[in-house]
N, C-alpha and C positions, 0 to 999 in steps of 0.2 A: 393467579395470572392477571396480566391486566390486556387492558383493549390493545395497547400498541402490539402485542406480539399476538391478538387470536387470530384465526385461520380464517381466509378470506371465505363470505358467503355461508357463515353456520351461526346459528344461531344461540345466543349465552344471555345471561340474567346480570344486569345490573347489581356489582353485591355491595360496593361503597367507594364514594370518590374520596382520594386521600390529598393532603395539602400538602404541597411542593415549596418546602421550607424557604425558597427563593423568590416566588411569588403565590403567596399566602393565600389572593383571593380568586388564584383561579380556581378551588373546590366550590368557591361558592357559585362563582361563573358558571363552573358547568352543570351545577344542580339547578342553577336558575333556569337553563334553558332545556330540561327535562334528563340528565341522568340522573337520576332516584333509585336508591335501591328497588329492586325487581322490575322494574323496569326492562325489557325486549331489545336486546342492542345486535345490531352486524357489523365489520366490516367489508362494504361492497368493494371498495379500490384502493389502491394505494397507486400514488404518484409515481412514475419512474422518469429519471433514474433514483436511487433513496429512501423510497417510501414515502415519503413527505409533503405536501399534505398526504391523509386519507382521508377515504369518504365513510362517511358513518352512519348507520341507522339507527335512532331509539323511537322506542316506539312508533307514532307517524312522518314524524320529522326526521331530513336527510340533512347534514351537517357534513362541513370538511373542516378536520381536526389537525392541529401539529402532534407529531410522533410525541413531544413531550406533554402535552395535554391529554391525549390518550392514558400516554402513561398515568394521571392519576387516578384512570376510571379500573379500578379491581372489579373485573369480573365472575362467573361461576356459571356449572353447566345449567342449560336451562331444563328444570327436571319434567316440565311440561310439553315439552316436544315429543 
């Protein structure tokens, strides 16, 4: 599953951001700015109407993400919760 479709307000584990053959360097973008595998992610809101932006949490930092940016963060349950 990835971030754009998880469930508002629950908590998942960063498992790997994947490259969006269209623009190549947003994996790298988003691991620079802290999604890392295992890493602590939510997402708090989504915009309406669309969904678009959302608001996102990794670990202490709060971030608003495009639904297709989302899309390349694969997430997994967080087995420490």
């Amino acid at each position: 599953m990835n971030l754009e479709n998880a469930p508002l307000a629950s908590a998942w584990r960063v498992k790997s951001v994947v490259a969006d053959p269209r623009h190549e360097e947003r994996a790298r973008q988003l691991e620079e700015i802290g999604f890392l595998p295992g890493e602590l992610v939510s997402v708090m809101t989504r915009a309406v109407p669309g969904g678009d932006p959302l608001v996102v949490r990794v670990g202490l930092s709060t971030f608003a993400l495009r639904r297709a940016e989302a899309r390349c963060i694969e997430i997994e349950a967080d087995q420490r919760a």
